[in-house]
N, C-alpha and C positions, 0 to 999 in steps of 0.2 A: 533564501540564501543569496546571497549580493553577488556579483557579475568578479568581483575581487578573488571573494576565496574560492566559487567555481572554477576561476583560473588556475588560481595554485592546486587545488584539491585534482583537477583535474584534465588541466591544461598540463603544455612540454614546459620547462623550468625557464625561470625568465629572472635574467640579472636583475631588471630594476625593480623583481618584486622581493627579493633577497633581505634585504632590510625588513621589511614586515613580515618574509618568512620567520627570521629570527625571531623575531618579537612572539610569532604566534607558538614557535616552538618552545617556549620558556612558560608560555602558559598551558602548551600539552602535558606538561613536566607536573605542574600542577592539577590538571586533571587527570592525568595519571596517579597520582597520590591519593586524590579524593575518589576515584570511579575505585582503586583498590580497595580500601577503606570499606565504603559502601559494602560493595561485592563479598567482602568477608564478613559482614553484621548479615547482610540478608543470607547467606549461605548456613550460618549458624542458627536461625531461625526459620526455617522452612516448613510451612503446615498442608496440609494435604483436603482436600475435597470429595465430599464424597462420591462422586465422579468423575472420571477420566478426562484428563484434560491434554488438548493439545495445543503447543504451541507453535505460531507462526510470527516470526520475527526478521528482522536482519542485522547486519553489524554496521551500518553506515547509517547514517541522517539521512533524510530525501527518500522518497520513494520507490519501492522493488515491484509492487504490484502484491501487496498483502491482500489487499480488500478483494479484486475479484478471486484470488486463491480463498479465501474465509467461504466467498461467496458458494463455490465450487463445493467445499468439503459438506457447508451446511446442506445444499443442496442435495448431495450425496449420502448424505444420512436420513435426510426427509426420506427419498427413494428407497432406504432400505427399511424404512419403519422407524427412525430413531430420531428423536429430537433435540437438535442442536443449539445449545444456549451461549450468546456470544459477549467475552468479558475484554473492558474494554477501559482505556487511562479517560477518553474524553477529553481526547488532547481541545485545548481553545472553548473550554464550556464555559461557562460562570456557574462557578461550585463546584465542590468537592465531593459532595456527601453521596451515598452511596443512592442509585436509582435506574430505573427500567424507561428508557429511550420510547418516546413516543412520536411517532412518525405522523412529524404536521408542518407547515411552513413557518418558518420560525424558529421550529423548533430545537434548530443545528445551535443556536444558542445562546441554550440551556447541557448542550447534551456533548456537542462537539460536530463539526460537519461527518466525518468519517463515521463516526456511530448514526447520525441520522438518515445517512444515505444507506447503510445495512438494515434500519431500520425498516425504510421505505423499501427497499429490495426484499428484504427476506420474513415477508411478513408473518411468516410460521414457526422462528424463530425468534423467540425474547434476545435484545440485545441492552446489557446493562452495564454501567460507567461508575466509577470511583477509584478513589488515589488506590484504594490497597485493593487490588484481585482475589483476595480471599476471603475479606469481609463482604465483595460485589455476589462471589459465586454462590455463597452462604445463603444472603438476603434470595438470590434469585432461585434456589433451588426449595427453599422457606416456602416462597410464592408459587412455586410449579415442583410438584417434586417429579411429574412426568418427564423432565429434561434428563436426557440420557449421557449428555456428552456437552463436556464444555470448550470450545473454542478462545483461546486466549491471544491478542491481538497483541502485535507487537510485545510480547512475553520475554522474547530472548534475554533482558539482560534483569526481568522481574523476577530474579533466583528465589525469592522467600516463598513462593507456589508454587509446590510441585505439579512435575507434569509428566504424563505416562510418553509424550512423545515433542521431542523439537525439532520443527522444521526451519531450517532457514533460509532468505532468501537473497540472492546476490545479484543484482541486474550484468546481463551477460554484458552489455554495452562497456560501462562504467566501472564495473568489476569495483574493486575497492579502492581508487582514487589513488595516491601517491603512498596508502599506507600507512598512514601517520594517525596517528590521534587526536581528536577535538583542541584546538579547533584549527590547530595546524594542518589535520588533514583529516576525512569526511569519517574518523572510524570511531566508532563508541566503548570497543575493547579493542586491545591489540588484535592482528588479525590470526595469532593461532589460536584465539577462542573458539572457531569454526571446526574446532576438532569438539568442539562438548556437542554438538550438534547430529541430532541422530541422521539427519540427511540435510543435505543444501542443494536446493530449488536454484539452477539458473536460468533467470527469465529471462528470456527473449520478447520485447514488445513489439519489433519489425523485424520481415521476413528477409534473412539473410545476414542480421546483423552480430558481433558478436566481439570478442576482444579479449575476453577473460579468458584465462586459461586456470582452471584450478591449483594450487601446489599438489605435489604427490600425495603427501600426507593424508589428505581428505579428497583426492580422486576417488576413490570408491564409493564415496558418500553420494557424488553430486549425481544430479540427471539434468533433463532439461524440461523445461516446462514455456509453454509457446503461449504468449498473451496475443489479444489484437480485436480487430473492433468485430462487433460480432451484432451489431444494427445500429440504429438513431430514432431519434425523437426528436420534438421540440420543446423549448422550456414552456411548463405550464402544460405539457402534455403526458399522459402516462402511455398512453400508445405508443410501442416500439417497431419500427418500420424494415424489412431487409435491406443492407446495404446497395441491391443493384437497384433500388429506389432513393438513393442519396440525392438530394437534387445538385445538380452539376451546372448550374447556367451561371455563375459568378463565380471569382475568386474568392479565397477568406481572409477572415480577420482574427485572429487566433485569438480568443482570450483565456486567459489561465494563469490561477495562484497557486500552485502545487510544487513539489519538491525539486519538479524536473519539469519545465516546460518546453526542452528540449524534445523530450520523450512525445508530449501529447504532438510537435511538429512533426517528428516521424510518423507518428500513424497517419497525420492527415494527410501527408505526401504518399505513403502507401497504399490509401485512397484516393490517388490523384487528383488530389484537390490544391490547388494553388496558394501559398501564404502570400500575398500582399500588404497585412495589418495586423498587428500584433498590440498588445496591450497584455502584460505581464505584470505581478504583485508576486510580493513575499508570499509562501505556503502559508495557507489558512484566512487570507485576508478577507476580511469582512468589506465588501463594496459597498456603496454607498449612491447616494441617488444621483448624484451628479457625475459621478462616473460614467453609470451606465448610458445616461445621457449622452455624454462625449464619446463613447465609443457607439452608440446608436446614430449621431449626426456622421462619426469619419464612415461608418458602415455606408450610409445613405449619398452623402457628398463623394465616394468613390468606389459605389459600385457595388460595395463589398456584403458577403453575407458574415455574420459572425459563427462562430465555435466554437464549443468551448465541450471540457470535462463533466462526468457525472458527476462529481466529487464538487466542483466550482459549481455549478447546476442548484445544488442545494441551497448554496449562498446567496442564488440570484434569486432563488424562487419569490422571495419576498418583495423582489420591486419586480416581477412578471410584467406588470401594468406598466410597467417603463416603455415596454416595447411595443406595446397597442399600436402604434402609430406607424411604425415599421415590422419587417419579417424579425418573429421572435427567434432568439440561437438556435443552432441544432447542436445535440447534444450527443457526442459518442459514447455508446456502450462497448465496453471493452469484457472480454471473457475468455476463458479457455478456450486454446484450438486444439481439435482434435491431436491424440500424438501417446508418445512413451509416458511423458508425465500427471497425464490427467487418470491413465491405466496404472501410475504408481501411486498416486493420491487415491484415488479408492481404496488399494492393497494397504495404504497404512492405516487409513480409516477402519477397513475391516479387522485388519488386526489391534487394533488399539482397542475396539471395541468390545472385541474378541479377546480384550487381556491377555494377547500372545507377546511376547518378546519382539522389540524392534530389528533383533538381529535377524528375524526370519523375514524380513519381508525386503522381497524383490522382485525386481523388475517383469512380468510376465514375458517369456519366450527366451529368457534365458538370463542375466544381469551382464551383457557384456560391457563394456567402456562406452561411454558415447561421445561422437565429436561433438560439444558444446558451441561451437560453432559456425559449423550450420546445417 
């Protein structure tokens, strides 16, 4: 996402950007036409799986914190006996065709970074990639028919697959930008879509932070749900280490290609770790060798240690050998903190699984309102 539309999407209104708002709002107009269009061919075609699927999505571009939520649910089905199979677009792969993610360096692609990093995370559950979700679920259940439950990634606006449960998720921060539609402003449907949605996940990825305020309409729906870093590693290492063993004796150098690298700033300040250096790409960027290069000499010429995302992590994996010569990145794990919404994600879990009605599941200790922020 360019430093531009961030502004408008989600910066205070600025005259001299006025002109190219215009511009951008005449082409919302157009993808308004074409997102309706769409939306009513896949609604009329809707096919079903022979397993329970749940979907985790959002309504904006850029990142909510889907993946550690996926991680979590799968997780929680492991525990309860149940095997979790995870469908997946494969955003950034080369190729289409429908296939089961195999967790190896490199491998992000073929497959997509975000599915190869579930891969490598959740290695008890198959995760598998193609344009259509129903033809992926099919092949994968064909392959394992022991898979109990399907996980559907970023699903929300995948209407043609039905799904016993939709979650969706809204960064409490950012909430939904100026409200506008692509690419005038960060939303992929209008924002009273959030009503087809059986609950909406506000995350929080730093402690205290917040700004969203739900509309009435889908008050009831929402909770909150508390991300944040939950250990480290280093690149090239699968050891994951507790955070009060963070090494602290240098400033950082931030590096990160993901939807928000504003986000991964907050957590490292959360962990009182200092940004000094930064080096930021468009979400998904494939690095290259002389990149890492350049950001390994400004590391080395000021001091600095680098950091970076699990998700960015996977992208580097392949030039690891770059950093032979200096301290390899440290890599943050990001997860659920304890709270209301990791005790509502199980309850939807259980009941989905449980082919109970989504209207019955709530909150444990009572469903009261919750302040969202903080």
């Amino acid at each position: 996402m360019s430093k531009l539309l961030e502004r408008i999407w989600y910066g205070p209104p600025s005259n001299w950007l006025k002109p190219l708002e215009a511009a951008l709002a005449l082409a919302s107009h157009g993808y308004a036409w074409g997102m309706h269009r769409d939306q009513a061919r896949k609604v009329s075609r809707v096919r079903r799986l022979p397993r329970p699927v749940i979907s985790v999505g959002n309504l904006t571009v850029g990142g909510t914190g889907k993946t550690p939520v996926i991680q979590f649910l799968a997780g929680q089905g492991r525990e309860l006996g149940f095997k979790a199979a995870i469908l997946m677009r494969g955003y950034g792969a080369e190729g289409e065709t429908v296939r089961r993610v195999k967790a190896d360096v490199g491998g992000w692609k073929d497959f997509g970074d975000e599915a190869a990093l579930l891969a490598t995370q959740l290695p008890e559950s198959p995760v598998w990639v193609g344009r259509d979700r129903f033809e992926v679920g099919e092949a994968a259940v064909q392959e394992d028919p022991s898979i109990d439950l399907f996980l559907l990634d970023d699903g929300f606006q995948h209407r043609q697959l039905h799904r016993d449960f939709d979650l969706v998720l809204v960064d409490a921060h950012r909430g939904l930008g100026n409200g506008e539609l692509l690419p005038r402003g960060p939303l992929r449907e209008p924002a009273p879509a959030l009503g087809r949605a059986d609950r909406i996940g506000v995350v929080h990825k730093v402690e205290g932070e917040g700004g969203w305020s739900p509309p009435d309409s889908v008050a009831a729906k929402c909770f909150r749900i508390d991300l944040g870093p939950v250990g480290w590693n280093e690149l090239g290492s699968e050891e994951v280490h507790p955070l009060e063993d963070l090494p602290r004796d240098c400033a950082a150098h931030a590096v990160a290609a993901i939807g928000s690298p504003q986000s991964f700033e907050g957590t490292l300040e959360s962990l009182g770790i200092r940004i000094e250096g930064r080096s930021y790409f468009r979400d998904h960027h494939p690095f290259t060798e002389e990149e890492v290069q350049k950001i390994q000499k400004d590391c080395t010429d000021q001091g600095l240690r680098a950091f970076t995302t699990a998700k960015d992590a996977v992208r580097l994996a392949g030039l690891s050998l770059v950093w032979t010569e200096g301290r390899r990145p440290i890599i943050i794990q990001l997860g659920l903190k304890s709270g209301d919404g990791g005790i509502l994600l199980k309850e939807i879990l259980n009941s989905v699984l449980k082919r109970t009605s989504s209207d019955e599941i709530k909150i444990s200790g009572g469903g009261r309102r919750h302040d969202f922020n903080h």
